[in-house]
C-alpha positions, 0 to 999 in steps of 0.5 A, spaced: 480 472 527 476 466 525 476 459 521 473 459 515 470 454 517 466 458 522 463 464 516 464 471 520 458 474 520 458 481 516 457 487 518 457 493 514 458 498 519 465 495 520 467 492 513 473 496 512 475 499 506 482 498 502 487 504 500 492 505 496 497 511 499 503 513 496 509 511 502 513 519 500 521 518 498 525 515 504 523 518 511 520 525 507 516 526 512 521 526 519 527 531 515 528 537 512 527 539 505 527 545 500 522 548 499 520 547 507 513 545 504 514 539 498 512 533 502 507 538 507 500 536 504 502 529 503 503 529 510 497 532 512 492 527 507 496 521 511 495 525 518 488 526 516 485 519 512 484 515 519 479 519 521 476 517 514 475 510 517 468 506 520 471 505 526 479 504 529 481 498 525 482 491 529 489 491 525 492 493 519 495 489 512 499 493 509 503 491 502 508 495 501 512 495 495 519 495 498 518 487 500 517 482 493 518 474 494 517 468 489 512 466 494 508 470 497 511 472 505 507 475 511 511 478 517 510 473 523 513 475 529 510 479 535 514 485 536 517 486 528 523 490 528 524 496 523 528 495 516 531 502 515 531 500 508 533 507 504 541 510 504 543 517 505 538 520 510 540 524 516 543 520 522 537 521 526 532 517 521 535 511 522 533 512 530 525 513 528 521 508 532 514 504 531 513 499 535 506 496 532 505 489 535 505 484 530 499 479 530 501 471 529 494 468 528 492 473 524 499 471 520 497 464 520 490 466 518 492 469 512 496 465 509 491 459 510 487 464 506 492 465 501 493 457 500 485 455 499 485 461 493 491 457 491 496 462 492 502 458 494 505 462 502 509 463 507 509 465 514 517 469 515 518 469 523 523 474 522 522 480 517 521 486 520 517 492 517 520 496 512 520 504 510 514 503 506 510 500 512 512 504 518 513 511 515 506 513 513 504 508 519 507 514 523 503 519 521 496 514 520 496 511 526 501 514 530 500 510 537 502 505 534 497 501 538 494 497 532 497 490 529 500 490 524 501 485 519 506 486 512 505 483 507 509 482 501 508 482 494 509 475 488 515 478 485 513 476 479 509 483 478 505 480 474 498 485 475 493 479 476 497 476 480 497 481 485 489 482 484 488 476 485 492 476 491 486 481 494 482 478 492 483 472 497 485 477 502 477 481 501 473 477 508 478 480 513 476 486 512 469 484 514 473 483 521 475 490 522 481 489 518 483 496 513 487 493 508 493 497 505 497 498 498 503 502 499 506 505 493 507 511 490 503 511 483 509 515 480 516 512 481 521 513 476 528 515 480 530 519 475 524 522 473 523 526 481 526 533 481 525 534 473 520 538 470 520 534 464 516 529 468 511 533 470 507 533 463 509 526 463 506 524 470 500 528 469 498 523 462 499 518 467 495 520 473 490 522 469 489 516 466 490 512 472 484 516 475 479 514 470 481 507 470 480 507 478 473 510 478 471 506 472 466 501 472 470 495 477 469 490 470 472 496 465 478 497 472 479 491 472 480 490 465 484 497 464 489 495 470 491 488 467 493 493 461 496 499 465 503 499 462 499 501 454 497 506 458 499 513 456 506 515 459 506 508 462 512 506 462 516 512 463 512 513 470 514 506 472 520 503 468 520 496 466 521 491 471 520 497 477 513 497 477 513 494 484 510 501 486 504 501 482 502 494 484 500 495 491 494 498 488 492 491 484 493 489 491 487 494 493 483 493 488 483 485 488 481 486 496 475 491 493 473 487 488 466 490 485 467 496 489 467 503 487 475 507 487 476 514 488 481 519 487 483 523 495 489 526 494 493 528 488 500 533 489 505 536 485 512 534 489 519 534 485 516 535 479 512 529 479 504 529 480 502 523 485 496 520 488 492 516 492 485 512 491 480 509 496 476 502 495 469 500 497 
């Protein structure tokens, strides 16, 4: 990665896009359900969304919603461990592995990015990558050959915050660098498996869809807003909105870009979805 003193020249043939994914329910994916099929096409959408891509991404950022620090955090170490960071699952989900090197310079790289939007940061040398990154990264980038770097969100979950976040990150991905939101874009514990939420997360994701693929300056604004959304508070409960804000994240790193909606599932009663950028 280059100095900012050094301008990267930009070509659109490598500009990456952003995402935003919804990471599933623990290791969903690598475990048994019933029905058989509940996590099957998201599963399949991940397994398929690189193909998607310019070219294979230079590295990765992933922000996911399992990670929030007061100041913002980046993983710094070479060879990040893994986090198994969920409780319950079967014993061999506790065995999985991903192996993706980790990418100090560009480590050092964003944080300097991050200071000069004045996005105060902080390079955590020790933090490995929790669920929210190596689960789906499973099935995206299943080599586990590209570096990756985690990113946290600013634990005070105000949304502007993680927009702007994005917005000081949107240079890298001129550099090859795909830049990720994971999330889940319904997350109410007590909602997953009730079909009294199915209506309710349909409200939502309707709304949340036309917002995405509104105008960048009626996104933005419909965004900051989220939460006088329609069945807003009831898909992401007061102060658990960790979920949705990988997307800010998303979106501030495409910011006047066009968003779309690429995939959508009824799984346990709930109707989640994911978005494309740029």
């Amino acid at each position: 990665m280059q100095d900012s003193t050094h301008p990267v020249k930009t070509d659109s043939s490598i500009r990456m896009p952003t995402w935003f994914i919804p990471h599933g329910g623990g290791p969903c994916f690598f475990m048994d359900w019933n029905p058989a099929d509940a996590w099957l096409k998201m599963a399949n959408f991940l397994k398929g969304l690189s193909s998607s891509l310019p070219q294979t991404p230079k590295a990765i950022v992933v922000v996911s919603a399992h990670w929030l620090e007061s100041t913002v955090s980046v993983t710094g170490a070479s060879s990040p461990e893994l986090i198994y960071d969920y409780y319950g699952f079967p014993a061999h989900t506790y065995e999985l592995k991903y192996p993706a090197p980790g990418n100090p310079a560009l480590a050092s790289d964003i944080v300097h990015a991050l200071e000069r939007a004045n996005i105060p940061a902080k390079i955590d040398p020790t933090r490995g990558f929790d669920h929210g990154m190596f689960i789906p990264m499973m099935l995206m980038f299943p080599k586990a050959n590209i570096p990756v770097i985690q990113l946290s969100l600013n634990s005070n979950l105000d949304p502007l915050t993680q927009i702007e976040l994005g917005q000081a990150l949107e240079g890298l991905r001129n550099q090859g660098v795909l830049i990720i939101g994971s999330g889940m874009s319904f997350h109410n514990m007590r909602g997953y498996g009730d079909p009294r939420y199915a209506p309710i997360s349909d409200e939502f994701d309707l709304w949340l869809t036309q917002a995405v693929q509104a105008s960048p300056i009626k996104r933005h604004e419909a965004l900051l807003n989220w939460d006088k959304a329609p069945s807003a508070r009831h898909c992401h409960p007061p102060r658990q909105e960790e979920h949705l804000l990988p997307l800010m994240v998303a979106v501030g790193a495409a910011h006047g870009e066009p968003g779309i909606k690429v995939f959508s599932d009824r799984v346990m009663e709930t109707t989640l979805s994911a978005f494309v950028f740029g």
